[in-house]
Every structure is written in C-alpha cells, then in structure tokens.
C-alpha positions in Angstrom: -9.4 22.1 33.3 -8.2 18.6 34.6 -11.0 17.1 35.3 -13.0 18.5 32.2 -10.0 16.8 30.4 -10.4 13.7 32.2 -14.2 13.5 32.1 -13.6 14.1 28.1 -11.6 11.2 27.9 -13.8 8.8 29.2 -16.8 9.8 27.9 -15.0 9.8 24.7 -14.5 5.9 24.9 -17.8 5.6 26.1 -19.3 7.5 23.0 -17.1 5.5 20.7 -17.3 2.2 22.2 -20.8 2.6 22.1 -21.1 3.0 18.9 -18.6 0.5 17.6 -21.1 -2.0 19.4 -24.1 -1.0 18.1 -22.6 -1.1 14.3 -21.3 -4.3 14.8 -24.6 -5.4 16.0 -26.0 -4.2 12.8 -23.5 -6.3 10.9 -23.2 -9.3 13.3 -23.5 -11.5 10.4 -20.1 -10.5 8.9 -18.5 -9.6 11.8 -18.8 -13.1 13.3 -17.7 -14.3 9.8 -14.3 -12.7 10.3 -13.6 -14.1 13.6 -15.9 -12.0 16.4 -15.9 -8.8 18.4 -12.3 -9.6 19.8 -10.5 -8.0 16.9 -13.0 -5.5 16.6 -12.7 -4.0 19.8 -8.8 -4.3 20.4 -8.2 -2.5 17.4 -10.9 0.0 18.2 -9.7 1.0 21.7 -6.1 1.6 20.0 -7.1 3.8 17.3 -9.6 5.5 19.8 -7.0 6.0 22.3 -4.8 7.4 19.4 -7.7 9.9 18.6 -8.9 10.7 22.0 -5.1 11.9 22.8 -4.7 13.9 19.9 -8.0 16.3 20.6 -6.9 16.6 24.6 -3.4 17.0 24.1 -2.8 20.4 24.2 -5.4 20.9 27.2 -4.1 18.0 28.9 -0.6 19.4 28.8 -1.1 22.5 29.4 -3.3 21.8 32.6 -0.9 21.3 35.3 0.1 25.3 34.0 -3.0 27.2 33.8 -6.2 25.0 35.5 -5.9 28.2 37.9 -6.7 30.6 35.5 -10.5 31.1 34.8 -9.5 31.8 30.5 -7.7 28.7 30.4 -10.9 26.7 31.7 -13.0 28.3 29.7 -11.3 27.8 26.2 -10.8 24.2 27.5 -14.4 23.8 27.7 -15.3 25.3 24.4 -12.4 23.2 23.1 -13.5 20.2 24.5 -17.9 20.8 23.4 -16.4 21.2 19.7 -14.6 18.0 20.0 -17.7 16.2 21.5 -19.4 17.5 18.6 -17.3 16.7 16.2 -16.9 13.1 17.6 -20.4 12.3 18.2 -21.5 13.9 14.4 -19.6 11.5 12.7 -20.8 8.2 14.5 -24.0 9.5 13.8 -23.5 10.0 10.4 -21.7 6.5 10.1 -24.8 4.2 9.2 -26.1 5.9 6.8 -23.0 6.2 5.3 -22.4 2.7 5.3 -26.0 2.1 3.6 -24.8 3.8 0.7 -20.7 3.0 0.7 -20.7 0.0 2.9 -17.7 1.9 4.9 -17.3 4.3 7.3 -17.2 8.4 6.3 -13.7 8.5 4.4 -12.3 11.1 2.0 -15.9 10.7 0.2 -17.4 12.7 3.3 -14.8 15.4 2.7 -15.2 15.3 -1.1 -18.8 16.2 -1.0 -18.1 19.3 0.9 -16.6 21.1 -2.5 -20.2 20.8 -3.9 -23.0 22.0 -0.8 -25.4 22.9 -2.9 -25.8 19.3 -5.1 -25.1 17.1 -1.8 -27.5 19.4 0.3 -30.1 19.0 -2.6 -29.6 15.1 -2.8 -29.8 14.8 1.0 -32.8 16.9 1.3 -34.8 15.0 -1.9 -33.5 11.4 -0.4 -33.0 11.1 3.3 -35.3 13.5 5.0 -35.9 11.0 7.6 -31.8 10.0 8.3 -31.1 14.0 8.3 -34.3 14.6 11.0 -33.0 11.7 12.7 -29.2 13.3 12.5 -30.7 16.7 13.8 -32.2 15.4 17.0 -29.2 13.3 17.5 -26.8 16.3 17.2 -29.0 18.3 19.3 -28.7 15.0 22.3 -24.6 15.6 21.4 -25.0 19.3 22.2 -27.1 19.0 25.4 -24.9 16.3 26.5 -21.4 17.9 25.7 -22.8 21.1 27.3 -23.8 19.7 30.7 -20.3 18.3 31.1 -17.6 20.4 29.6 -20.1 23.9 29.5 -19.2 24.4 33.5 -14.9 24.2 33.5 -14.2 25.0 37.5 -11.1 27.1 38.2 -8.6 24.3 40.0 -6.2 24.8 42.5 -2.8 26.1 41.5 0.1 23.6 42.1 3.6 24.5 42.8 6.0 24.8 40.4 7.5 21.7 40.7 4.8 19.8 40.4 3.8 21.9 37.1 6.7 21.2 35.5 6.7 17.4 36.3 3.0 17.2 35.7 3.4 18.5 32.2 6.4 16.4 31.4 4.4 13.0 32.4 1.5 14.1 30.6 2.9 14.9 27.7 5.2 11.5 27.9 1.5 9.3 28.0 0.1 11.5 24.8 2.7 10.7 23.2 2.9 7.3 23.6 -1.1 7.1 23.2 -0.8 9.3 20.3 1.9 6.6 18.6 0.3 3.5 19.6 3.2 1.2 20.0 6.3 1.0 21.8 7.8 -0.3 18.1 9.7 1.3 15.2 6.2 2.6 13.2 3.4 4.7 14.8 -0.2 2.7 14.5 -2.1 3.7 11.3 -5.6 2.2 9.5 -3.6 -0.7 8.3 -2.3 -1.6 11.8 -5.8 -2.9 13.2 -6.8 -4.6 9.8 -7.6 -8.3 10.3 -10.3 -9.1 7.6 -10.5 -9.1 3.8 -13.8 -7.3 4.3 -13.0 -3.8 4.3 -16.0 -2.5 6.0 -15.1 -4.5 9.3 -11.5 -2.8 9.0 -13.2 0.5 9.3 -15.6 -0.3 12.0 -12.6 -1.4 14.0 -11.4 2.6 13.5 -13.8 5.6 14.4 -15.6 8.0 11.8 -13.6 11.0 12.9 -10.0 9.0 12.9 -10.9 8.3 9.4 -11.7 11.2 8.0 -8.8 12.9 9.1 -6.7 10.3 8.1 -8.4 10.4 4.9 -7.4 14.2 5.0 -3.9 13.4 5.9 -3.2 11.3 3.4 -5.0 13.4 0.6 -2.1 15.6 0.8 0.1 12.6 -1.0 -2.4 12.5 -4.0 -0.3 15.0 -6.6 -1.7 15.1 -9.7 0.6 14.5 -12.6 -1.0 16.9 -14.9 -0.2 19.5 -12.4 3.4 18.3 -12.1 4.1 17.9 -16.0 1.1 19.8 -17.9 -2.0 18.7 -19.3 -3.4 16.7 -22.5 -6.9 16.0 -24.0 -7.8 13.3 -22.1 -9.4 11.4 -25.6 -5.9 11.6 -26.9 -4.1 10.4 -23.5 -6.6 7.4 -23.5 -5.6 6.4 -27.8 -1.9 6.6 -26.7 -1.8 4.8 -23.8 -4.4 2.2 -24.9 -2.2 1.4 -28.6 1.0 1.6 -26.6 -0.5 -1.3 -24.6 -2.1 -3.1 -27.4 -5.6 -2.8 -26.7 -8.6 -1.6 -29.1 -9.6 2.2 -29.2 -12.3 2.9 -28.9 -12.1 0.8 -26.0 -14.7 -2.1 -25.2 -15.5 -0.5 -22.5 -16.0 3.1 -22.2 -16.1 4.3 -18.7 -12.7 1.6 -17.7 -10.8 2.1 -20.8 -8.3 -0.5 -20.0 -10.9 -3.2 -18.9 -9.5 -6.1 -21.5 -10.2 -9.8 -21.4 -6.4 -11.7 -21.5 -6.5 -14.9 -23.0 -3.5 -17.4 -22.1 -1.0 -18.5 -24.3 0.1 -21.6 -21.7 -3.0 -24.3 -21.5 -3.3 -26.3 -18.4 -5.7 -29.0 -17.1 -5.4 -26.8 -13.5 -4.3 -23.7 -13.3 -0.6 -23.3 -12.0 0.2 -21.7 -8.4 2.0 -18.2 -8.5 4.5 -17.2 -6.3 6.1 -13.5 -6.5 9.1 -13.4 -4.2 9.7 -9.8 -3.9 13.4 -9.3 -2.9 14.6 -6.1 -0.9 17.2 -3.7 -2.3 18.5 -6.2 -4.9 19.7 -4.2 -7.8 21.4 -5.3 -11.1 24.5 -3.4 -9.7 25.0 -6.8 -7.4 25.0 -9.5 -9.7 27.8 -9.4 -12.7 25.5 -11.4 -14.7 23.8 -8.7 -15.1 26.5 -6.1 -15.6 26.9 -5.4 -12.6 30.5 -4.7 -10.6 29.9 -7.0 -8.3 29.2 -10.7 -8.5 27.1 -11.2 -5.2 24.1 -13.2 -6.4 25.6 -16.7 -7.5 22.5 -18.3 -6.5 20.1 -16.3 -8.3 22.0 -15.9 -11.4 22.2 -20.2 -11.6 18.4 -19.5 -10.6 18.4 -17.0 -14.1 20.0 -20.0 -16.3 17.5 -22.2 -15.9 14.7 -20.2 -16.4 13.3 -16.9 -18.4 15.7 -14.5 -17.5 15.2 -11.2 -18.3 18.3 -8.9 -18.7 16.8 -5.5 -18.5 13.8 -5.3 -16.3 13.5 -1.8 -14.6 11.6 -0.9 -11.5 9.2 1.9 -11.5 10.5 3.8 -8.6 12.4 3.6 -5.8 11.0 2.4 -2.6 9.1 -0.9 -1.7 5.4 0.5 -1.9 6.3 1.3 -5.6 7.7 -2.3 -6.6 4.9 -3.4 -4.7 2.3 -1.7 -6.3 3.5 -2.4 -9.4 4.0 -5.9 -9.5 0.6 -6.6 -7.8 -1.4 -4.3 -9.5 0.5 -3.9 -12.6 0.0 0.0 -11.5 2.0 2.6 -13.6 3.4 4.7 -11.3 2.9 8.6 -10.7 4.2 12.0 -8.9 2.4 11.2 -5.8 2.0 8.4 -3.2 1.9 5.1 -4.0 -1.8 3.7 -4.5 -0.9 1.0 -0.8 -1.6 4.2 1.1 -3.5 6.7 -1.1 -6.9 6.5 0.5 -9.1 6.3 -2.3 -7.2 2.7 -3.4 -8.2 1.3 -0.1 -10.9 -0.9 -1.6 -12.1 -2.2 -4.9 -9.0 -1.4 -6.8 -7.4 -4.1 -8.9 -4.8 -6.6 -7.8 -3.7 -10.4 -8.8 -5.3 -11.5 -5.9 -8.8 -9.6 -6.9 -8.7 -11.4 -10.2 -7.9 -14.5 -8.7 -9.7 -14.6 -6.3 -12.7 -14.8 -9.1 -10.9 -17.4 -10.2 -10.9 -20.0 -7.3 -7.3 -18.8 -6.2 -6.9 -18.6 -2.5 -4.2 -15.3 -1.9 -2.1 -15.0 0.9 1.1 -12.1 1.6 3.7 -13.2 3.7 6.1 -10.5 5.4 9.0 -11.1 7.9 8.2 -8.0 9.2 4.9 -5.8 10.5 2.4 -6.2 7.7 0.9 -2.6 8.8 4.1 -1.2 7.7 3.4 1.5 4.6 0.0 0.3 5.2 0.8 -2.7 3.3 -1.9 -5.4 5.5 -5.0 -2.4 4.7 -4.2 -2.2 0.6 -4.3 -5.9 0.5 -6.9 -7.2 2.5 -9.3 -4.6 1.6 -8.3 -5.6 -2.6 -8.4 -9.3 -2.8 -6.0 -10.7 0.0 -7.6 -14.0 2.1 -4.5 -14.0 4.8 -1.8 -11.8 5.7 1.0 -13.7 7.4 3.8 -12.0 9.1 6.4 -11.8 12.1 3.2 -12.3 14.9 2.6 -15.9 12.9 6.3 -16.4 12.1 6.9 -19.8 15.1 10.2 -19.8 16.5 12.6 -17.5 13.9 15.4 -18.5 13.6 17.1 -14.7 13.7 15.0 -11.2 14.0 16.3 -8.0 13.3 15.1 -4.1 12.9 13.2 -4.9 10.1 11.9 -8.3 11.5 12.4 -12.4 10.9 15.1 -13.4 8.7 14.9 -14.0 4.8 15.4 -17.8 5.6 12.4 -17.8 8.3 9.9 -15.9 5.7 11.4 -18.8 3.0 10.3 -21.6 5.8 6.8 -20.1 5.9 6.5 -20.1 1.8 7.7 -23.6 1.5 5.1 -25.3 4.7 2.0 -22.9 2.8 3.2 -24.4 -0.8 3.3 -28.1 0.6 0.2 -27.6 2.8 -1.4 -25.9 -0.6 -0.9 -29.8 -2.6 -3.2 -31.3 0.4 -6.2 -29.6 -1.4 -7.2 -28.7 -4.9 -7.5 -25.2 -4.6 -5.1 -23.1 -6.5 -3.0 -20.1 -4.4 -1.5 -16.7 -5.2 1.1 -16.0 -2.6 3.4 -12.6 -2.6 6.5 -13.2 -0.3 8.3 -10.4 0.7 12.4 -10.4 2.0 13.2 -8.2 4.7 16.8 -8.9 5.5 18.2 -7.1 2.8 17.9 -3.5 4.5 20.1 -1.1 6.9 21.2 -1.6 9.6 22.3 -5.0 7.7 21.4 -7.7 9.6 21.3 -11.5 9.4 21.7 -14.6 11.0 25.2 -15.8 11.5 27.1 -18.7 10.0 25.5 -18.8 6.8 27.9 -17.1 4.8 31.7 -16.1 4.1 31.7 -12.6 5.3 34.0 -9.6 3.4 35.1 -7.4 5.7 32.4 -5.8 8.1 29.7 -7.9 8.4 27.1 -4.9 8.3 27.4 -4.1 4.7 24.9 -4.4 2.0 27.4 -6.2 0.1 26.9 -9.2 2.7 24.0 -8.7 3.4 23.0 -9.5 -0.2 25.3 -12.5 -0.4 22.8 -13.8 2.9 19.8 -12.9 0.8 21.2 -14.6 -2.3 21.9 -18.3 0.1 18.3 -17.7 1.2 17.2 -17.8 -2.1 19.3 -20.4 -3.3 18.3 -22.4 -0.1 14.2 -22.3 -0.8 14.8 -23.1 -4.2 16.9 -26.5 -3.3 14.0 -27.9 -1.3 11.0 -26.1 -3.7 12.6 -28.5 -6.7 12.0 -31.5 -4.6 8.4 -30.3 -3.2 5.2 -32.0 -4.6 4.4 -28.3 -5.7 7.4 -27.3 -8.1 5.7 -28.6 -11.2 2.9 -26.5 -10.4 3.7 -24.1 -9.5 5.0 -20.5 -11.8 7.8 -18.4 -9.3 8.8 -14.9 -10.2 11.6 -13.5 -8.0 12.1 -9.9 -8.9 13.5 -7.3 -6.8 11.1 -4.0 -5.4 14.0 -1.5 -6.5 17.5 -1.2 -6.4 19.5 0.1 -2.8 20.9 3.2 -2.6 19.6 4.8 -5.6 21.2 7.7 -6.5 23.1 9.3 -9.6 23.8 13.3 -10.8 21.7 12.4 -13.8 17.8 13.6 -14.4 17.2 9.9 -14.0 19.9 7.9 -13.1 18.6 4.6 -15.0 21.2 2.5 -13.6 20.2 2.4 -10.3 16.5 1.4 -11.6 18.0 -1.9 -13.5 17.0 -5.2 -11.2 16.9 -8.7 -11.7 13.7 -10.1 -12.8 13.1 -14.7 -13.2 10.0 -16.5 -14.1 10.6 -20.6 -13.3 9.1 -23.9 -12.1 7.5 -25.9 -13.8 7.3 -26.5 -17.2 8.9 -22.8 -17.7 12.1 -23.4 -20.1 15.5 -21.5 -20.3 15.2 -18.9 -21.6 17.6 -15.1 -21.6 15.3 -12.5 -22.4 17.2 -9.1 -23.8 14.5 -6.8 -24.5 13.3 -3.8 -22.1 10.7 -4.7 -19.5 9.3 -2.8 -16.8 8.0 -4.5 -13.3 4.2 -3.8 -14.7 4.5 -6.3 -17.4 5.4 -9.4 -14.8 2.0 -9.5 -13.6 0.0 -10.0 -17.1 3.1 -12.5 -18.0 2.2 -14.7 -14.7 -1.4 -14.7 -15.7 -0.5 -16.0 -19.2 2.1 -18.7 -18.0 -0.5 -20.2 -15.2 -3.2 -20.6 -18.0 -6.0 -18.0 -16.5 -8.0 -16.2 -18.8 -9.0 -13.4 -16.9 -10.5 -9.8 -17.4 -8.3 -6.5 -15.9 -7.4 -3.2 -16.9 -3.4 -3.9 -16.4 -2.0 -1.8 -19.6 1.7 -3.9 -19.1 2.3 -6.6 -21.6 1.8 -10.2 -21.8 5.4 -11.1 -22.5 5.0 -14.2 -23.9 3.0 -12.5 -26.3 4.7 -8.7 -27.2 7.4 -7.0 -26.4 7.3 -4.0 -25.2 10.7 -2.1 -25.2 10.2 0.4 -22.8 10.5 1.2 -19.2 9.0 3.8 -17.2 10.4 5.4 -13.9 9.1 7.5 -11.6 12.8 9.2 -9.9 11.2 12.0 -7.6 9.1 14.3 -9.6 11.0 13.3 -12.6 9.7 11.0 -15.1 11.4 8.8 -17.3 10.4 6.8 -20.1 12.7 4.6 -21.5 12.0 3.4 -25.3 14.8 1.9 -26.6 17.8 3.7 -26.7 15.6 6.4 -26.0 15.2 8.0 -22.7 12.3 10.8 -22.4 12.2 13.2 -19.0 9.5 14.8 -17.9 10.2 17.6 -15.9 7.8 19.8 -13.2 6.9 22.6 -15.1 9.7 22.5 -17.6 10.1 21.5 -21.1 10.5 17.7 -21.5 14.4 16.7 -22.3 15.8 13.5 -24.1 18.9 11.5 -24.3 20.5 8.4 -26.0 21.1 6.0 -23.4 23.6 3.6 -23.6 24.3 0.5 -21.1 25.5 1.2 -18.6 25.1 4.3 -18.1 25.7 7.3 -20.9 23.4 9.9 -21.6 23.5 12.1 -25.1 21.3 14.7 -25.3 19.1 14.8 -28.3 16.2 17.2 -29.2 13.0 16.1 -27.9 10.9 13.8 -30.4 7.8 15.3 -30.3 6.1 12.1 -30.5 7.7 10.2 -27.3 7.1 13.3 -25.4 3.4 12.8 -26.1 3.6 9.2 -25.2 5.7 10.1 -22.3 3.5 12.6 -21.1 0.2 10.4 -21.5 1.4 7.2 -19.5 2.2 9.7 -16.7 -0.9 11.0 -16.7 -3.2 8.1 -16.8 -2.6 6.4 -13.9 -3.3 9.8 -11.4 -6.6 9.6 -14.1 -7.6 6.1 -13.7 -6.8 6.8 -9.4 -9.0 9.8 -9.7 -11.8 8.6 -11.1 -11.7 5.3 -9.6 -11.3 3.2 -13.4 -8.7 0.8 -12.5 -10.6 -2.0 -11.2 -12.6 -4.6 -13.2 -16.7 -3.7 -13.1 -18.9 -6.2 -12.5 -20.6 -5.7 -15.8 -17.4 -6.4 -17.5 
C-alpha cells in the first residue's frame, strides 16, 4: 500500500510532466513568446503536486494503518489504476481538444457529457483517426497502470506508535501539497497564470485539475431564472435593450447588446484611463455624501473639482462584484461573480479587451496576491498585458495581511503613468487599494489616529491621505492632462441592514477627473456599470461592446441595481423593486437615507426588474457578452 502509493506519485509527475513537455513543444512558438518553459513548468509541478495529493490522500493516510491488511492493498490498487486512468485519459484527450478550443478540456468536456448521443455521433463522423489514436493510447494507460499498481504487496505491520505518527506526518504533507502555499489563500488556476494567452495558462495546469475545477466551480453558476422565475426570453431582450437605449431588433442578433459607442469628447490622441478601485469605502464615511462621518477630506476636495456623482451604488457586496462591474460593465446575478465562473475565463468582454483593439496597452496593479479570487486568471485571459502586484512591488514601504500599503500600490501607478509619457502608446490601468480591510492595518505616522488605531474609521482616514497624496504629485505629472481618473469604491464595508436590501450600505463615492474633465456635482442615480461606457466617451474612443450601462455624458439613467444575497434590488427613482427567491416581488418608496414604504408592486418595474436579472446569467450562459469578430 506504501509503495503502490509512492510509485503512484511519481509516475504521476512523470505522466504529467511528460506531457506538459510535449504540448509545449507543439506550441513552442507561443510559449517562447510569453517568456519560456520556466513559468510553464513551476506552475505545472504546483498544480500537479496539488492534484497528485488529492487522488493519494486517503491511501497515503491511511497506509501506516492498514498496508498489513491484504483488502486494504487491494482497493488501493484499484484506487490507484482508476486514477492512472483517469489522469492519463485526459492528457490524451488534451490536443485534440486544443485543435478545436485552443485550451485544455474545461467545463466544455463535462458539458458534452449531457448529450452522448450527438457528441458520440460528431466524434465518430469527424475524428475517427484522433478517437483510434485515443483507444490505443488508453489501452498503453491500462497496460501500464496495471503492471504497477495491479500487484499491491501486503507490507509489514508497524507498531502503534509509529502508525499513529506516520499518519499524522502524512497527512501534515497532503495537506500542505494539497494547499500549495504556506500563505493566507490555497493555490487555484489563477495562481500559476503568467501570460495574456490563455491557452499557456492552462498548459501550465493539467487536463484532470481542470476539469474538476471546472466542476467545482460550476456549482457557483445559479441561474437567476431559477432563483426569481422565468420570462420569454424575446421580451427579456426588448426590456433590457430599451432600458439601455439600444435598437430592438438588435443589430446584431445572436449578441443582442453588441452596439457601436460613439464619443461625445474629441481628441487628437486618445486620453489614458485610470480606475482606482478603493476598498470598503462607503458613502457612510464621507459627510459629503450624507454620510455620519466625515473621514474622506481628501476625496471629497478630489469630488469638487471634478464630476462628482452623489448617488452611485455598487452592485453587490464584495470586491469580485465591483470588480466585475466596473471592468466589464457586467450586471450582476444570484451566482458567482463572472472573475471566477469558469466559462468567463476567456473571450469575455472587458475595457482592456476593447482597448486593447484600440492600441491601449492594459495593465492591473494589486498590493496584494493578484491570484486572489482569481483576479490575475479573469484578466489576463480577457484583455490584460501585465499584472503587477506585491512580488513586483520594490521595497514597500509597510505590508500587511492583505499585502503592500495603499501609498506603495499609489508609487507604482504614478512611476507606470510617467514611464507611460516616454512612448506614444495609450494605457488602461485598474489600481486596486488594499489597506482599507480587517485586521486594519497601515503604515504609521501618516495620520492623526482616533482612538484604537485598528479601526475602519482610521483606517479609511490612511486610505483617504493616500489618495489625496497620488493626486498632489499626478497634477504636477506630464500625464495629468491626459489622462481621465475614475476613483470609485468596490462596495461599501460592513454591509448589513434588517431591510430586504438595505440600500444604504450599497451608496459609494464615485469621481471622474484630470484633464480637461470640469466641476461638475452629478445628482442623479448611477450604478458602477455605467462608469465604464462614461470612461470610453470622456477618452474619445469609439469602440464596439455589448455593455447595456449608460454613457453618462449622454443619458441618464436613474436607476441602480443590487445584487444583496439572493435578493435583488432595482432601484428606479424613488422606487425600489425586490426580487425575491421564489416569492412574489415586493416594492417600496425609498427615501434618502434610508426609509422604506411599502407600495403594491408596479407590474411594469417588476417586469423590468425581473428581465435585468435575468440577462446577465443569459448572456454568461450562452457565451453573448463579448464583442464577435464579425461585429
């Protein structure tokens, strides 16, 4: 039982390592584009490791207990054949499923299994030769796994001490193997991503890591027409569509909410955008925005001098959400956000896809570890060119739990923006705040501390002097006048509320300045997806996308929409709509800053409601939300 598990184990790496060589052989080309085998095979020997312990952890455990017993070997070695099989089958069936996908097998492969007899028909009429080729491989795999796991010897029995120690240390190294990391987060997909080209991301995993994965995280994608109910999906598309302003029929018929976006701003090159994306910071902190504390000074100076919008609201309540939103312009929906739902892994729509068509080069920059909430995998496999975070940060100034300080990821934003006037390319760069997060932590002497330092309350006064801080020097830099800065927050902290959807807690603060942007205070209802169409309008890019949030220096919209759970609110007006999981929908006159009257239901707004909920689990599910190439 030992040594079948041992002998597993490295002819596991052998098997995979193998293979990972011979594919990347097959596409030297781009792998040496994106830097060489190095990456390739580091990443590759941690997610194998991951996998290898999770299909020998129970036997490896268990061994030190029961190699003595003759059952115990033998279901080990059946255990250990299937595993083989498993293993070796999907490596095999990984070039030919990059031929057709140009990615490793990935929820697609399990997809297809709903429907045996069309796929068995398609494979049989199209790839006779890869399926004979498959059969004699699989029969090799059997052959092979059977001569060395079909034999398990019976092994000596060892005290009980050294059972009970020997257990404890193995299961210690699976563990460990099985996490990846000695850090806070457990190694995923995104963790050994290093390229923009999403097929080298996957070749850097192995075929059977990612198809379970891609199982795992299936589990996330809930549809919202199981969660609120169902509509013809003609009329879903003639709601959402007129709600957005664009034409139905739609131009285009199989991506409804493909549009061209004209700009209303004309310039001779088109401007830089920056989206600093600030932790936690809700509306509640800054009493120019009503709220009961007046913690933002610096931002709020930062609001009168630019357009200032008074009641933005975030779609949902944790980072991937804000994220997602204001890169993708993504409504939001019941189940995971699209960073780590498995079918938005590649070719679905961001800023930096559309800029990137554009001439823009796109870069994310994270004080923290980019892998977290598989933030490095959405964006480099969706438009991305560089990922910079705490590994790149040189020297930090102060690093806590969540990684380098707000003022270190500002000093990496200001030396890309002055490095970016050196050349005449145009950039996209997301920036992402960390500081503001529990345990509350920050460097020291920057600020006039209330009370306990480790409070969100000071902690947001450091994140506010951080921003205030960039945006001294950035009005002096070569690149303020062009360059368009939106600093929004991802959600409010601490969201909570004994309301359906406690709107308050969604309100944030929302700026667009820099050059040539005038003062402006904006009253009307916004939500985070219409920043993104806004910042393609201001830097003069005429682009083509399916984002359904508006253009705001076009339209306003007057209406916000909030995912709080499995509740769903939409907010037009003084109108709040809730969509409930298998209830009735309920409605209520809100009032700033926080009352709710009930009403009865408008029939209408439920409708309207009920159809931007369900089109983005629509447009997720059938893959629509990207831009096609015939568009």
């Amino acid at each position: 039982m030992r040594h079948s598990t041992l002998l597993f184990i490295i002819a596991a790496f052998v098997l995979l390592v193998v293979s990972r060589l011979a594919l990347a052989a097959w596409q030297w080309r781009r792998v040496t584009k994106a830097g060489g085998l190095r990456p390739l095979l580091l990443g590759g020997l941690r997610i194998d490791t991951n996998q290898i312990a999770v299909l020998v952890a129970l036997p490896a455990v268990l061994s030190p207990l029961f190699a003595h017993l003759p059952a115990a070997a033998t279901a080990t070695g059946i255990w250990l054949q299937v595993c083989w099989i498993l293993l070796g089958f999907l490596e095999v069936a990984t070039p030919a499923f990059i031929m057709e996908y140009d990615t490793r097998p990935n929820r697609l492969f399990v997809e297809y299994l709903k429907h045996p007899r069309e796929v068995s028909g398609m494979l049989w009429r199209g790839y006779k030769l890869e399926l004979a080729g498959a059969l004699v491989a699989v029969i090799v795999l059997l052959a092979i796994g059977h001569a060395l796991f079909g034999d398990p010897q019976v092994e000596a029995r060892w005290s009980w001490w050294q059972m009970a120690l020997g257990s404890l240390v193995i299961l210690a190294a699976v563990i460990l193997a099985i996490r990846g990391t000695l850090g806070h987060r457990p190694i995923n997909p995104s963790t050994v991503a290093y390229s923009n080209d999403g097929l080298l991301n996957t070749l850097a995993l192995n075929s059977l890591y990612n198809v379970l994965y891609a199982i795992y995280s299936m589990k996330h994608e809930k549809s919202a027409a199981a969660v609120y109910g169902r509509m013809p999906g003609e009329r879903m598309q003639e709601i959402v569509l007129s709600s957005a302003g664009l034409p139905h029929p739609p131009a285009l018929q199989t991506h409804p909410s493909v549009h061209l976006q004209t700009p209303t701003h004309t310039r001779a090159r088109p401007a830089n955008i920056v989206i600093i994306l600030e932790e936690s910071l809700g509306a509640q902190y800054s009493a120019a925005l009503g709220g009961d504390k007046d913690l933002t000074p610096h931002l709020d100076a930062l609001a009168r001098e630019g357009w200032a919008f008074t009641r933005t609201y975030a779609t949902g309540t944790r980072s991937v959400r804000g994220l997602e939103a204001v890169t993708a312009g993504f409504l939001p929906t019941p189940a995971q956000a699209v960073l780590k739902l498995p079918a938005a892994q590649r070719g679905f729509f961001t800023l930096a896809d559309v800029l990137g068509r554009h001439g823009y080069h796109s870069r994310f920059i994270y004080g923290g570890e980019s892998h977290f909430d598989n933030m490095k995998g959405f964006f480099l496999g969706n438009g991305f060119d560089e990922i910079i975070d705490l590994p790149d940060f040189k020297n930090p100034a102060f690093v806590g739990t969540w990684g380098a300080s707000d003022e270190d990821m500002f000093t990496q934003l200001d030396a890309r923006l002055r490095a970016d006037t050196d050349n005449n390319q145009p950039s996209f760069t997301l920036a992402f705040s960390v500081s503001n997060h529990s345990p509350w932590e920050y460097p020291a002497g920057r600020i006039t501390v209330d009370g306990n330092p480790a409070t969100v309350e000071n902690t947001v006064r450091y994140a506010d002097w951080a921003i205030g801080q960039f945006f001294e020097r950035a009005r002096q830099a070569p690149y303020w006048d062009n360059t368009i800065f939106l600093v929004v927050a991802d959600h409010d902290s601490r969201v909570f509320g004994d309301t359906l959807v406690p709107v308050r807690h969604f309100h944030i603060p929302a700026v667009i300045l820099g050059g040539g942007i005038e003062a402006r205070r904006d009253e009307g209802i916004i939500s985070q997806i219409d920043l993104p169409p806004t910042l393609l309008s201001l830097a003069g890019v005429a682009c083509t996308h399916p984002m359904l949030g508006h253009d705001l220096t076009r339209s306003a919209p007057n209406r916000a929409i909030m995912q709080y759970e499995n509740h769903y609110g939409y907010l037009k007006g003084d109108d709040l709509l809730v969509l409930l999981p298998g209830k009735a929908p309920v409605q209520f006159r809100y009032g700033v800053p926080e009352t709710f009257t009930p009403t009865d239901t408008n029939a209408a707004l439920a409708e309207e409601a009920l159809a931007h909920a369900l089109w983005p689990s629509w447009a997720y599910r059938e893959e629509r939300y990207c831009v096609p190439t015939e568009a």
